[in-house]
Backbone atoms as SQL, in Angstrom:
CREATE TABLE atoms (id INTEGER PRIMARY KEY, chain TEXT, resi INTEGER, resn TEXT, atom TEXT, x REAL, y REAL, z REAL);
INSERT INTO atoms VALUES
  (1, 'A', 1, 'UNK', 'N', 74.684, -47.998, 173.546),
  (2, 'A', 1, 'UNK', 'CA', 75.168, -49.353, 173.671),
  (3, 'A', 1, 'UNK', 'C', 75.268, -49.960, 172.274),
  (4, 'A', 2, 'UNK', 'N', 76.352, -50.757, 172.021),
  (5, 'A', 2, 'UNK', 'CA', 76.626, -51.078, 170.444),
  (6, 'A', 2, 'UNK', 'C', 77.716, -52.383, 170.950),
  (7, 'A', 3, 'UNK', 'N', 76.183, -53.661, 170.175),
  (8, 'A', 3, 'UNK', 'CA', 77.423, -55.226, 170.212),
  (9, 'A', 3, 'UNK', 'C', 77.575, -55.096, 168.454),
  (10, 'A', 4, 'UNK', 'N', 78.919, -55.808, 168.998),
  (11, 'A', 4, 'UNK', 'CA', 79.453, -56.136, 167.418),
  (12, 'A', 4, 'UNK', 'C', 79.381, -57.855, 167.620),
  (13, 'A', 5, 'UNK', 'N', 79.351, -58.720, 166.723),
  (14, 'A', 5, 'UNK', 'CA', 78.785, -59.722, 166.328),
  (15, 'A', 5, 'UNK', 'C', 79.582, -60.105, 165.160),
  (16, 'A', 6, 'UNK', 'N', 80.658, -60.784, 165.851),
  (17, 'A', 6, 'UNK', 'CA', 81.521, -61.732, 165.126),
  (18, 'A', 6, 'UNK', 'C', 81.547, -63.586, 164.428),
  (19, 'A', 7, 'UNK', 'N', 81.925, -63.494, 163.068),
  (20, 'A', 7, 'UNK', 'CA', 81.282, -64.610, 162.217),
  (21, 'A', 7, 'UNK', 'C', 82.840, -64.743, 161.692),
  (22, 'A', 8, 'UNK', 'N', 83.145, -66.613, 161.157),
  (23, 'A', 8, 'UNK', 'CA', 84.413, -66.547, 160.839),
  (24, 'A', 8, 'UNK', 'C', 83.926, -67.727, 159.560),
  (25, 'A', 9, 'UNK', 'N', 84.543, -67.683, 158.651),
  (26, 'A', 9, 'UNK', 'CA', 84.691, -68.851, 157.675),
  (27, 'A', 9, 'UNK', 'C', 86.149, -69.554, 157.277),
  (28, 'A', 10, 'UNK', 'N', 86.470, -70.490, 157.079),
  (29, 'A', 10, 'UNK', 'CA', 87.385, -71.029, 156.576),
  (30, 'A', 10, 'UNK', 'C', 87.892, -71.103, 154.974),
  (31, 'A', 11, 'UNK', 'N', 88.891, -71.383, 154.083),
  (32, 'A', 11, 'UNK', 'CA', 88.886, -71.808, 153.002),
  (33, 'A', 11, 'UNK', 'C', 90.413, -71.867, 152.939),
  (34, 'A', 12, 'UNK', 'N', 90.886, -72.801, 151.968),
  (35, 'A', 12, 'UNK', 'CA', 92.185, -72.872, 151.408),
  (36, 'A', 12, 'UNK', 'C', 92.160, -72.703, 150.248),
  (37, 'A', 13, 'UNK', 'N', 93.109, -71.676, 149.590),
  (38, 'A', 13, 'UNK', 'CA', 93.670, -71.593, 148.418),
  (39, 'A', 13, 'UNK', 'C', 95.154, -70.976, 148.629),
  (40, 'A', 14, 'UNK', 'N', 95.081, -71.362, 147.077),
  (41, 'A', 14, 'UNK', 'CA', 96.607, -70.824, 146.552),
  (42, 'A', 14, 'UNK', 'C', 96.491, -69.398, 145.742),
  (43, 'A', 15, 'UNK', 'N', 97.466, -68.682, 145.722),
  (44, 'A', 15, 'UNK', 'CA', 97.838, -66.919, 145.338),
  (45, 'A', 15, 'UNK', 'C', 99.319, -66.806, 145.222),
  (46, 'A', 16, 'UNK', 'N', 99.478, -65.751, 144.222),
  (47, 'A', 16, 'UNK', 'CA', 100.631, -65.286, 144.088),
  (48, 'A', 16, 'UNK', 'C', 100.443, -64.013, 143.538),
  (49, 'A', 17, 'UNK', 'N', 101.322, -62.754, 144.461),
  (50, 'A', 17, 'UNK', 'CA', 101.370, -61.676, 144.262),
  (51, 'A', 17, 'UNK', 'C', 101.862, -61.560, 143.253),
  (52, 'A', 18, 'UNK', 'N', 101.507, -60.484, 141.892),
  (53, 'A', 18, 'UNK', 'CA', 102.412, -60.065, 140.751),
  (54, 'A', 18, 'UNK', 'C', 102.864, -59.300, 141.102),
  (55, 'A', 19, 'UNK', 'N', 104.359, -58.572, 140.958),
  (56, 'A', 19, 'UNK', 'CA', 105.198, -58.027, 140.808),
  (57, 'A', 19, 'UNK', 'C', 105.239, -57.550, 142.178),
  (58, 'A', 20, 'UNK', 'N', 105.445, -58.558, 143.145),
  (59, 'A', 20, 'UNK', 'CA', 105.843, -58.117, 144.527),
  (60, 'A', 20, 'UNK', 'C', 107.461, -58.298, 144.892),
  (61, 'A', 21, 'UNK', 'N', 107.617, -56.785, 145.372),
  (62, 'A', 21, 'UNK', 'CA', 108.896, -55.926, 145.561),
  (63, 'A', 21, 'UNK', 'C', 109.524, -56.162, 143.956),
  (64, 'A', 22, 'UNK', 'N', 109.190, -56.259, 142.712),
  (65, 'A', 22, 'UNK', 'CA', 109.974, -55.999, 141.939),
  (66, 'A', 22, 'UNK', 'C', 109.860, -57.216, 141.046),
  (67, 'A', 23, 'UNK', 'N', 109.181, -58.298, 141.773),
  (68, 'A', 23, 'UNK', 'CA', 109.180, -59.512, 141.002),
  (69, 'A', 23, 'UNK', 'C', 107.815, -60.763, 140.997),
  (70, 'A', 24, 'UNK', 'N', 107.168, -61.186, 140.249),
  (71, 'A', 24, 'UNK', 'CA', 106.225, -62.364, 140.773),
  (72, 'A', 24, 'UNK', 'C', 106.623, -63.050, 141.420),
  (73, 'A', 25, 'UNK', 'N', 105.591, -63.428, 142.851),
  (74, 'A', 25, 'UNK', 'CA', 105.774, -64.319, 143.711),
  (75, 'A', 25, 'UNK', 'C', 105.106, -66.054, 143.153),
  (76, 'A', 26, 'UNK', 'N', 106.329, -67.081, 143.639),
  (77, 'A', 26, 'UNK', 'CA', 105.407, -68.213, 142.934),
  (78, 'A', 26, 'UNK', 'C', 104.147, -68.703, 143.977),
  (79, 'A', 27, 'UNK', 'N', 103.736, -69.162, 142.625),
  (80, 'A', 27, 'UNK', 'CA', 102.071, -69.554, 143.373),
  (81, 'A', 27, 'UNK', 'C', 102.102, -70.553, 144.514),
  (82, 'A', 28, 'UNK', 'N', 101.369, -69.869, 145.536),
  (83, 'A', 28, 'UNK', 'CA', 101.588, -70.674, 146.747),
  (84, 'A', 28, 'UNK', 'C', 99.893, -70.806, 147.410),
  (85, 'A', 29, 'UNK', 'N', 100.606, -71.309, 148.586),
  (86, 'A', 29, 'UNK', 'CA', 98.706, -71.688, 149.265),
  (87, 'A', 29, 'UNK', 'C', 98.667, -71.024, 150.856),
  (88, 'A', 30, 'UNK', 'N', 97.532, -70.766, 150.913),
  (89, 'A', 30, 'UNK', 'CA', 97.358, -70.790, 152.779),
  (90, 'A', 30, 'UNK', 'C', 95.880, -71.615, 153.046),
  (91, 'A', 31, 'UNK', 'N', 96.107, -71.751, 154.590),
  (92, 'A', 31, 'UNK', 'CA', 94.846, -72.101, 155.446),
  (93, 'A', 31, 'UNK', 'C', 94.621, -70.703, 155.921),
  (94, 'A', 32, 'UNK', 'N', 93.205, -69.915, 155.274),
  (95, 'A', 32, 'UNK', 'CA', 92.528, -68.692, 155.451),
  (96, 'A', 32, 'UNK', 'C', 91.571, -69.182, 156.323),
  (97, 'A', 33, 'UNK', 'N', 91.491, -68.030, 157.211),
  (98, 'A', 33, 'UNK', 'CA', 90.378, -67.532, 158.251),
  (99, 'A', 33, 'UNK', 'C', 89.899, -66.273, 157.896),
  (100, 'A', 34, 'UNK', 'N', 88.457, -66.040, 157.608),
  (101, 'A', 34, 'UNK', 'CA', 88.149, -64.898, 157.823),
  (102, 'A', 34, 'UNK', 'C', 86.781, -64.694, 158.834),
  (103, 'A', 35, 'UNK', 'N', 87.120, -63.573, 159.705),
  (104, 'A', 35, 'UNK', 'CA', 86.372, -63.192, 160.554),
  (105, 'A', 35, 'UNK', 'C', 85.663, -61.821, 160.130),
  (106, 'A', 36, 'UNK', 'N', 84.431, -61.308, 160.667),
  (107, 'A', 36, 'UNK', 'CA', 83.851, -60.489, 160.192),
  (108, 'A', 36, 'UNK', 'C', 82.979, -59.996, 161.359),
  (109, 'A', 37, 'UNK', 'N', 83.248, -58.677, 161.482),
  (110, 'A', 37, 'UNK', 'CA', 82.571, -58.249, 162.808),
  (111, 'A', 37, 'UNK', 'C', 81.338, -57.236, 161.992),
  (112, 'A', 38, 'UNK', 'N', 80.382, -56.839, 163.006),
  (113, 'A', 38, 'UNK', 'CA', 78.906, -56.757, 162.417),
  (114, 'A', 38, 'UNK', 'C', 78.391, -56.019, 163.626),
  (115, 'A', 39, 'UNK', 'N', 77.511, -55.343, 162.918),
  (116, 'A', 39, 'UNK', 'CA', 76.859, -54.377, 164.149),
  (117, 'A', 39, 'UNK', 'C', 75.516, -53.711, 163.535),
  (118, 'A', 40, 'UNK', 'N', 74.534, -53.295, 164.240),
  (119, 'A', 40, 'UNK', 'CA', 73.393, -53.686, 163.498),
  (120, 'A', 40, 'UNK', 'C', 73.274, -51.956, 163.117),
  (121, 'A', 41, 'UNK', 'N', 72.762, -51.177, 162.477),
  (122, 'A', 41, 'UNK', 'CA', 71.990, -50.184, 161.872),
  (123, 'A', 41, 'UNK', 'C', 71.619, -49.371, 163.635),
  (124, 'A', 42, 'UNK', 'N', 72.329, -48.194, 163.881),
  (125, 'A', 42, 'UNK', 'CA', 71.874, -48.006, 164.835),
  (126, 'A', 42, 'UNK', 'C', 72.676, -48.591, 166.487),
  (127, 'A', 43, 'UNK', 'N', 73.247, -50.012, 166.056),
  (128, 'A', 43, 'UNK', 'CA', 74.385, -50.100, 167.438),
  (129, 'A', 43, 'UNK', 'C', 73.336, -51.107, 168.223),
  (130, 'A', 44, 'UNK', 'N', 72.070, -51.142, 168.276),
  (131, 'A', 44, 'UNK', 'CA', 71.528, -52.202, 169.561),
  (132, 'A', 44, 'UNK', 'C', 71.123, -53.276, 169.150),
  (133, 'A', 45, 'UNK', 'N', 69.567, -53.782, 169.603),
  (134, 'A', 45, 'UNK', 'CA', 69.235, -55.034, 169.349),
  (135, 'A', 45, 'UNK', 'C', 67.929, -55.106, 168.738),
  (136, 'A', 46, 'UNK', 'N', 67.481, -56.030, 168.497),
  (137, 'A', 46, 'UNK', 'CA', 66.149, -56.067, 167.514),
  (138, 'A', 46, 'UNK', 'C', 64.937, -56.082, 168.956),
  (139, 'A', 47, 'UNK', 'N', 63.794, -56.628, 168.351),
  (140, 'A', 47, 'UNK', 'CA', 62.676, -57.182, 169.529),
  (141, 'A', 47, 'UNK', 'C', 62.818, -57.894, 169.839),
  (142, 'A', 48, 'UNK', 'N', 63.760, -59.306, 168.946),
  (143, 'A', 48, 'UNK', 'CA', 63.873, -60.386, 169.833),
  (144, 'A', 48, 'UNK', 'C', 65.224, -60.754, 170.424),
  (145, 'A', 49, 'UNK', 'N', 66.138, -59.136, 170.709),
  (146, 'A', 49, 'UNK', 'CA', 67.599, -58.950, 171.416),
  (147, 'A', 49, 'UNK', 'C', 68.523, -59.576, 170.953),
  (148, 'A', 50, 'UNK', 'N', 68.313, -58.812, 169.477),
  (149, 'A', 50, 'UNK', 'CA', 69.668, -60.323, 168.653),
  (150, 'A', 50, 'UNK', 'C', 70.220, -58.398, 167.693),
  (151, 'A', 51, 'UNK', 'N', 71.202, -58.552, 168.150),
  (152, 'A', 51, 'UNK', 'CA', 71.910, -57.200, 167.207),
  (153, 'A', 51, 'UNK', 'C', 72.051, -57.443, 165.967),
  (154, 'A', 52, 'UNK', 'N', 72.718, -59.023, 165.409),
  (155, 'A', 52, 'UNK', 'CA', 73.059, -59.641, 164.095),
  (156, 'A', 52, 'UNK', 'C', 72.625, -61.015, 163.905),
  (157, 'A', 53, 'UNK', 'N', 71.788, -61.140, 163.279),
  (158, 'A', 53, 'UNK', 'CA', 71.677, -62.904, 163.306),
  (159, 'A', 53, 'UNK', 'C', 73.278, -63.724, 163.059),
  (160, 'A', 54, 'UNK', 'N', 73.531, -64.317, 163.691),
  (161, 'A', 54, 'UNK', 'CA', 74.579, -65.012, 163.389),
  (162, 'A', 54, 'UNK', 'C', 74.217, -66.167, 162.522),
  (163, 'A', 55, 'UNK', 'N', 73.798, -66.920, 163.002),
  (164, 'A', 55, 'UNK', 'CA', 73.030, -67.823, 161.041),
  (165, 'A', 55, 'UNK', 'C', 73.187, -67.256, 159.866),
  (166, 'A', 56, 'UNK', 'N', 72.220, -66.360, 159.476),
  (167, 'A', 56, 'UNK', 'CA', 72.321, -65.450, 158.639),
  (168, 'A', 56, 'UNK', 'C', 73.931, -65.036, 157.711),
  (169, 'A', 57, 'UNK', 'N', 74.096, -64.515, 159.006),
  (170, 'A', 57, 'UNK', 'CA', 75.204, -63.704, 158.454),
  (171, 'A', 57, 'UNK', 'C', 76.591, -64.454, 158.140),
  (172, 'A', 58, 'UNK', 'N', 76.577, -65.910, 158.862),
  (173, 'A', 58, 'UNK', 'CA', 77.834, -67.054, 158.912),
  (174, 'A', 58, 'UNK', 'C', 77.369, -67.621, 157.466),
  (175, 'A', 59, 'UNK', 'N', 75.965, -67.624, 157.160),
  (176, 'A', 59, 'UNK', 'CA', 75.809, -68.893, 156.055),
  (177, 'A', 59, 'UNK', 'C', 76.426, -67.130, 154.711),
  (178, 'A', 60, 'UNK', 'N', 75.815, -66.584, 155.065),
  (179, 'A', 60, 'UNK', 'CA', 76.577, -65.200, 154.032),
  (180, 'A', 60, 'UNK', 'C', 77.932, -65.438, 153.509),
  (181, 'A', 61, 'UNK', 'N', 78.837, -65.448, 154.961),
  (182, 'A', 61, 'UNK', 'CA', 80.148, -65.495, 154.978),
  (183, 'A', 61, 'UNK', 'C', 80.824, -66.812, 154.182),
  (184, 'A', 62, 'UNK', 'N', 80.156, -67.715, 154.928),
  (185, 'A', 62, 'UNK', 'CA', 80.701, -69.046, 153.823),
  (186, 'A', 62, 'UNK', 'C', 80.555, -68.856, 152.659),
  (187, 'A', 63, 'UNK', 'N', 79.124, -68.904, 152.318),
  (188, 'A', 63, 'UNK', 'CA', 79.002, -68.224, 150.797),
  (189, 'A', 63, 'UNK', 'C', 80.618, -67.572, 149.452),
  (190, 'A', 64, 'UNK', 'N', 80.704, -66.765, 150.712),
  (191, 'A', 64, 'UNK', 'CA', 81.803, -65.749, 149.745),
  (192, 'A', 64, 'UNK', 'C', 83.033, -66.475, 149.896),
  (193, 'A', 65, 'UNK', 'N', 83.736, -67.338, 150.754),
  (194, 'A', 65, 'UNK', 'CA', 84.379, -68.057, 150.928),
  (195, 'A', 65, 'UNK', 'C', 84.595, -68.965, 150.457),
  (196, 'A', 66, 'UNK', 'N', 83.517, -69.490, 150.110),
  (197, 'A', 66, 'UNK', 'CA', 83.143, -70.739, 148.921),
  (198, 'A', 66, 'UNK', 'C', 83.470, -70.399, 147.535),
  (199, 'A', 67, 'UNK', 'N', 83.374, -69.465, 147.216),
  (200, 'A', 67, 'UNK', 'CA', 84.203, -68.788, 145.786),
  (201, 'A', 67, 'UNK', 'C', 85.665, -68.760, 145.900),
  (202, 'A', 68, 'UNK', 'N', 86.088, -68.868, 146.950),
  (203, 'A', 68, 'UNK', 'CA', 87.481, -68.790, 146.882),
  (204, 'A', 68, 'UNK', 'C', 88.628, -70.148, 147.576),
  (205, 'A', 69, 'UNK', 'N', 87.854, -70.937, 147.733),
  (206, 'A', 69, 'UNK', 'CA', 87.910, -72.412, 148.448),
  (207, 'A', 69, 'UNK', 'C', 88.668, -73.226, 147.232),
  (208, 'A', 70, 'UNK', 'N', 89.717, -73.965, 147.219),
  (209, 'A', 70, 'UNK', 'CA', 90.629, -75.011, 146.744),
  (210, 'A', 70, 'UNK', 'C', 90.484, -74.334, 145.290),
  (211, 'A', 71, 'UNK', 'N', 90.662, -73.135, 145.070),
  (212, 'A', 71, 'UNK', 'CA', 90.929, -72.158, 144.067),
  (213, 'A', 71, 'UNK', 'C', 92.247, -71.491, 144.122),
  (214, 'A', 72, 'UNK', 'N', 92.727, -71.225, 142.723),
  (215, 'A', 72, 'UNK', 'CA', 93.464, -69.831, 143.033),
  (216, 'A', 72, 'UNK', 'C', 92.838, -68.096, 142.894),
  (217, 'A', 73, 'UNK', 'N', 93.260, -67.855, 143.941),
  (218, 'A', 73, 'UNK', 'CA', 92.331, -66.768, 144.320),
  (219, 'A', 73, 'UNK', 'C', 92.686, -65.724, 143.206),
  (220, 'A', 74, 'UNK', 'N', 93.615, -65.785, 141.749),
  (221, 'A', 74, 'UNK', 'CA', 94.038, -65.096, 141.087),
  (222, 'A', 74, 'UNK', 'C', 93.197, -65.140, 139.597),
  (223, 'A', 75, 'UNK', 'N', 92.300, -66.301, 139.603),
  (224, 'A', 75, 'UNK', 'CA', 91.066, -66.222, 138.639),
  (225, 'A', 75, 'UNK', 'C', 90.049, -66.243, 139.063),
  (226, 'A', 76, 'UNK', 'N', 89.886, -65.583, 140.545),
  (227, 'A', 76, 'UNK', 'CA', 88.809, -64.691, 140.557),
  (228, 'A', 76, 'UNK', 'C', 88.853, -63.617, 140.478),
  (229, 'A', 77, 'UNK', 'N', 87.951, -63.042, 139.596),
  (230, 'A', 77, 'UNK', 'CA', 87.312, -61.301, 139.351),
  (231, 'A', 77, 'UNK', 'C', 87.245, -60.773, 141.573),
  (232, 'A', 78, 'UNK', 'N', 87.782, -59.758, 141.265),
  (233, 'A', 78, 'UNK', 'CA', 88.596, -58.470, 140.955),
  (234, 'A', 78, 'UNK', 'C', 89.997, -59.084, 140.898),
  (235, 'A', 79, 'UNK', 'N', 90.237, -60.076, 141.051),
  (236, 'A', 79, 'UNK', 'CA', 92.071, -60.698, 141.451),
  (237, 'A', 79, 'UNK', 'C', 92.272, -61.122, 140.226),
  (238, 'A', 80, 'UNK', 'N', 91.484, -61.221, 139.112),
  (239, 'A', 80, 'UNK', 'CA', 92.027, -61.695, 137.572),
  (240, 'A', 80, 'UNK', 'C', 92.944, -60.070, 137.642),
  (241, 'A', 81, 'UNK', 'N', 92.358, -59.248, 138.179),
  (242, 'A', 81, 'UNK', 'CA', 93.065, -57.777, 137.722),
  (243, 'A', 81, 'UNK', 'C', 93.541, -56.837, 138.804),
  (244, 'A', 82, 'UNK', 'N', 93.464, -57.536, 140.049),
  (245, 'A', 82, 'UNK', 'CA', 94.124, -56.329, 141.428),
  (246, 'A', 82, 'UNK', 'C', 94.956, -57.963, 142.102),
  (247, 'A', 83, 'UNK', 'N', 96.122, -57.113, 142.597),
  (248, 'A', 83, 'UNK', 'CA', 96.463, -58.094, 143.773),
  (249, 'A', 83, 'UNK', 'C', 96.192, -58.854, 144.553),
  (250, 'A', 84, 'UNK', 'N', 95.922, -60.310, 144.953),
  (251, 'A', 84, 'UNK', 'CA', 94.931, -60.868, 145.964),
  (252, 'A', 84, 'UNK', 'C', 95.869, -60.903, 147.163),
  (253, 'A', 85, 'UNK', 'N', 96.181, -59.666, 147.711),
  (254, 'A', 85, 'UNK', 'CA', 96.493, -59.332, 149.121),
  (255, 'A', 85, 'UNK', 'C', 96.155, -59.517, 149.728),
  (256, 'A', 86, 'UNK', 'N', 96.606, -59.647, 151.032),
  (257, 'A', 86, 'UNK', 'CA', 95.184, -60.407, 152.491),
  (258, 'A', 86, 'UNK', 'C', 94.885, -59.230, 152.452),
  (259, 'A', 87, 'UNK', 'N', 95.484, -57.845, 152.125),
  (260, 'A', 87, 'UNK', 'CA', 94.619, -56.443, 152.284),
  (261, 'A', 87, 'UNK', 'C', 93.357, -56.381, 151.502),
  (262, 'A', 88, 'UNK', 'N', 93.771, -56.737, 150.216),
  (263, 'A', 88, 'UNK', 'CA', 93.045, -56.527, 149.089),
  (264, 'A', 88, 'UNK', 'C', 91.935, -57.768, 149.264),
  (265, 'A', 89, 'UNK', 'N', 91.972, -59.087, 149.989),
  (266, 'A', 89, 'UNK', 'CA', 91.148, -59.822, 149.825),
  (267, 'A', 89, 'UNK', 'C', 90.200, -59.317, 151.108),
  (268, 'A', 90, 'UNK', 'N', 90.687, -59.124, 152.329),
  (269, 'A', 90, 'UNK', 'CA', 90.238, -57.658, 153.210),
  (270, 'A', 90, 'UNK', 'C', 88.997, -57.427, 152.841),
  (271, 'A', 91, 'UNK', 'N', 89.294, -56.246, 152.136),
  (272, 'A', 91, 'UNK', 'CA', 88.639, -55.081, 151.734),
  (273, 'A', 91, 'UNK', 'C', 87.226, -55.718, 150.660),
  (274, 'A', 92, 'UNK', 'N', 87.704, -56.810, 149.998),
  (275, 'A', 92, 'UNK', 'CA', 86.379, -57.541, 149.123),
  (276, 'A', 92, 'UNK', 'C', 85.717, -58.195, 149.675),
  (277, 'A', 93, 'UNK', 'N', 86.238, -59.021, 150.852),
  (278, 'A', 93, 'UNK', 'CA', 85.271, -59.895, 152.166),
  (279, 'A', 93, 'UNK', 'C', 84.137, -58.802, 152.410),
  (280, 'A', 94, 'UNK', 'N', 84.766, -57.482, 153.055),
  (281, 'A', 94, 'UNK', 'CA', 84.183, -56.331, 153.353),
  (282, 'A', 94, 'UNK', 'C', 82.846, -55.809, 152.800),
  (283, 'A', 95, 'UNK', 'N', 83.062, -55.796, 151.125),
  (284, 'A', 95, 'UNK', 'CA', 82.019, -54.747, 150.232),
  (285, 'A', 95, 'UNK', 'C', 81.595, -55.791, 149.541),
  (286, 'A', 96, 'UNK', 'N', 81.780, -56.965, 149.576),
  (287, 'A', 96, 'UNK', 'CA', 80.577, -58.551, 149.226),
  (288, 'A', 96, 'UNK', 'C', 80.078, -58.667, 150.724),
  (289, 'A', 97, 'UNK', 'N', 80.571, -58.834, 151.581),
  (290, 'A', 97, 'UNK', 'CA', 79.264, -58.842, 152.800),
  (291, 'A', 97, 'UNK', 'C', 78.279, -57.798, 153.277),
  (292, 'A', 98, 'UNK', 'N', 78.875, -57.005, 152.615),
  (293, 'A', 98, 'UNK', 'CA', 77.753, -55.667, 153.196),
  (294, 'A', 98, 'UNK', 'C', 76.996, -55.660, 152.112),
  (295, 'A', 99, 'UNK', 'N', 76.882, -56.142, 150.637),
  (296, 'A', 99, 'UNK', 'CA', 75.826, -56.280, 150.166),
  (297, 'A', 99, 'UNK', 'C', 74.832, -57.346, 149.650),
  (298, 'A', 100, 'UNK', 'N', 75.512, -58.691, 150.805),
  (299, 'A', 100, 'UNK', 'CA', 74.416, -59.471, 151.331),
  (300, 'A', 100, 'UNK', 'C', 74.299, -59.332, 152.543),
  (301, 'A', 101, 'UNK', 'N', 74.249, -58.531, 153.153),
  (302, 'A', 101, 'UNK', 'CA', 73.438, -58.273, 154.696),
  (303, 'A', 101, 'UNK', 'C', 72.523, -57.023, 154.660),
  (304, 'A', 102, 'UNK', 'N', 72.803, -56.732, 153.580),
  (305, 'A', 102, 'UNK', 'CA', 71.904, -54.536, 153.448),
  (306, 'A', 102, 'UNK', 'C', 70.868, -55.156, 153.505),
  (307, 'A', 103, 'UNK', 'N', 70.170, -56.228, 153.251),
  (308, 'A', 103, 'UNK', 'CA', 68.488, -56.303, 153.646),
  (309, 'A', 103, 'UNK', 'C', 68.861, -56.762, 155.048),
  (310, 'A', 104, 'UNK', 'N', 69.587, -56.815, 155.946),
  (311, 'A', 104, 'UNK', 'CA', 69.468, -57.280, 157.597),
  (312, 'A', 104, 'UNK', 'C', 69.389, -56.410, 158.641),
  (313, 'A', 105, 'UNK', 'N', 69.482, -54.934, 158.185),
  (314, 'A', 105, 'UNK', 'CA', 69.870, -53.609, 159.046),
  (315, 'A', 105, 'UNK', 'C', 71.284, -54.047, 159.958),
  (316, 'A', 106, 'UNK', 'N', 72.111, -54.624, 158.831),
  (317, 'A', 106, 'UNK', 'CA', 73.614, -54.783, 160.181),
  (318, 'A', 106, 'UNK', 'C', 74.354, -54.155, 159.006),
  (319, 'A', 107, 'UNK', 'N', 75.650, -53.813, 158.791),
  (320, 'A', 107, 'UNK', 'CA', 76.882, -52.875, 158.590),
  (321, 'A', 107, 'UNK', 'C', 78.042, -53.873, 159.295),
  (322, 'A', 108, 'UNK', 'N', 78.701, -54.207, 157.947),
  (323, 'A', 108, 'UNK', 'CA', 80.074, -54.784, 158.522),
  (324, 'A', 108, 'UNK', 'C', 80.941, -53.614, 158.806),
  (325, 'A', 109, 'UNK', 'N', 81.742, -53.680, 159.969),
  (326, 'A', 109, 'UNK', 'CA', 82.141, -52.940, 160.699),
  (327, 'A', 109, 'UNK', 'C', 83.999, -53.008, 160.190),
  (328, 'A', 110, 'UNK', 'N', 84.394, -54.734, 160.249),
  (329, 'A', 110, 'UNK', 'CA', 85.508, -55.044, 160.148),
  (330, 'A', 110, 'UNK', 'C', 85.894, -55.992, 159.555),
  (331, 'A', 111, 'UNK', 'N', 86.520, -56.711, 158.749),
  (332, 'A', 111, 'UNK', 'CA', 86.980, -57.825, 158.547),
  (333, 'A', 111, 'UNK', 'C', 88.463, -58.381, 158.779),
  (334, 'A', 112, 'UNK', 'N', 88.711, -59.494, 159.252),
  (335, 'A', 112, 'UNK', 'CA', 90.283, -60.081, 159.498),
  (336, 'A', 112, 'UNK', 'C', 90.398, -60.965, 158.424),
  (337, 'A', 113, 'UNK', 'N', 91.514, -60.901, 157.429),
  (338, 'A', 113, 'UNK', 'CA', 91.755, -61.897, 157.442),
  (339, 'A', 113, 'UNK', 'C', 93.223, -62.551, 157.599),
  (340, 'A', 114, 'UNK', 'N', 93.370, -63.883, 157.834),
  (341, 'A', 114, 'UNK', 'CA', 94.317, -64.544, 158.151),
  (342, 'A', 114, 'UNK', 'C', 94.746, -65.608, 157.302),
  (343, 'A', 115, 'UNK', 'N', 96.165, -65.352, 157.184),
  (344, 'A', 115, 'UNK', 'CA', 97.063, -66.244, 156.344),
  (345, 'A', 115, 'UNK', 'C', 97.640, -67.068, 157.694),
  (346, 'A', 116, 'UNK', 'N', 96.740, -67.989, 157.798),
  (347, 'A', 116, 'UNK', 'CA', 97.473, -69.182, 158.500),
  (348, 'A', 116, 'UNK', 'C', 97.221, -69.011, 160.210),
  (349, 'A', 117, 'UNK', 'N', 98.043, -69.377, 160.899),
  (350, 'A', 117, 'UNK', 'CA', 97.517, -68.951, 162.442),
  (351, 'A', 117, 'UNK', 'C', 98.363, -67.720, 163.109),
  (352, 'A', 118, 'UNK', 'N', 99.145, -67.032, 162.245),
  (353, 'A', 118, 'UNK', 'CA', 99.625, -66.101, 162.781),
  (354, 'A', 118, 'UNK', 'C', 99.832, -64.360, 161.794),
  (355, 'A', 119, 'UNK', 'N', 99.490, -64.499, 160.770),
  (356, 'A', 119, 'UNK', 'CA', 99.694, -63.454, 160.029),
  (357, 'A', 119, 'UNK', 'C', 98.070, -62.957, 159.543),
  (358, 'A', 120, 'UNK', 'N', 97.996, -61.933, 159.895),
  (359, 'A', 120, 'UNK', 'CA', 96.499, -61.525, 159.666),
  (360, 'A', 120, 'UNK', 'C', 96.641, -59.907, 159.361),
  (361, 'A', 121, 'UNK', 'N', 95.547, -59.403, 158.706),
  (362, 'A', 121, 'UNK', 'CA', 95.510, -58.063, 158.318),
  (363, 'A', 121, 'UNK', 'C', 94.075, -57.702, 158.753),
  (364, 'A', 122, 'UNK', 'N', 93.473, -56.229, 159.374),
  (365, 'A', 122, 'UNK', 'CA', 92.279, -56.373, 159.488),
  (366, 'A', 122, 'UNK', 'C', 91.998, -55.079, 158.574),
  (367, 'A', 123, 'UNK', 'N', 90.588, -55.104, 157.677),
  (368, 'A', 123, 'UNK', 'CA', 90.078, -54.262, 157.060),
  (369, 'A', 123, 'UNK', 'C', 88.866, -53.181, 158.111),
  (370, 'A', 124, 'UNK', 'N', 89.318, -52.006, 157.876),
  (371, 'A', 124, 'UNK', 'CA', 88.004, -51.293, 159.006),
  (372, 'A', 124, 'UNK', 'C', 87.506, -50.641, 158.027),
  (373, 'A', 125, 'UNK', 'N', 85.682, -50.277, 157.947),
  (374, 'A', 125, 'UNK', 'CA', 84.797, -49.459, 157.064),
  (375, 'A', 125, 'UNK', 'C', 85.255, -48.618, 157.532),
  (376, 'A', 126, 'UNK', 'N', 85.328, -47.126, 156.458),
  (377, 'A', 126, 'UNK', 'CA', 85.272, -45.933, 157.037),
  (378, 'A', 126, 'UNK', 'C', 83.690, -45.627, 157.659),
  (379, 'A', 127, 'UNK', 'N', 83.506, -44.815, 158.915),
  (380, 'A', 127, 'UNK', 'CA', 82.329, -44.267, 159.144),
  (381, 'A', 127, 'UNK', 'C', 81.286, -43.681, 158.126);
């Protein structure tokens, strides 16, 4: 038996892809959602039947979100120097939450994120 244990944060900023299809995109903004699914070390529940603290792991999530809040997401480190793709921002939600939760015995499993209310990309850990 294995719950996954979903957490979402908000933030707005502005990004612009360099040299997308051939050319810089101008700097623009979204309303970001990111969601983050979680599953504990093992798949079940603790002693007191909680798989992921959700507290915990939401005040985590804001956290990292908060670095990227009424910013451009393009002077932040790794995005001063990689693409800030919803893939690429993905994949960093991903490997910054898993190493503030490694003291919780949970493993982020997945992350979404979303440009706005309809365009979203989801990041999956490899096993």
């Amino acid at each position: 038996m294995t719950f996954t244990v979903r957490v979402e944060a908000r933030f707005e900023a502005a990004h612009f892809l360099r040299e997308y299809r051939g050319i810089s995109e101008p700097l623009h903004g979204h309303s970001y959602k990111v969601e983050a699914d979680l599953i504990a070390r093992g798949g079940g529940v603790d002693q007191d039947a909680i798989a992921v603290d959700f507290v915990s792991a939401k005040r985590k999530l804001e956290v990292l979100a908060k670095k990227l809040d009424y910013g451009c997401i393009n002077d932040v480190p790794p995005f001063d120097r990689i693409n800030p793709s919803a893939e690429n921002i993905a994949e960093w939600f991903a490997r910054e939450l898993q190493s503030a939760i490694d003291d919780e015995n949970a493993i982020v499993k997945a992350v979404t994120i979303w440009e706005g209310p309809v365009n979203s990309v989801r990041y999956e850990q490899d096993s």
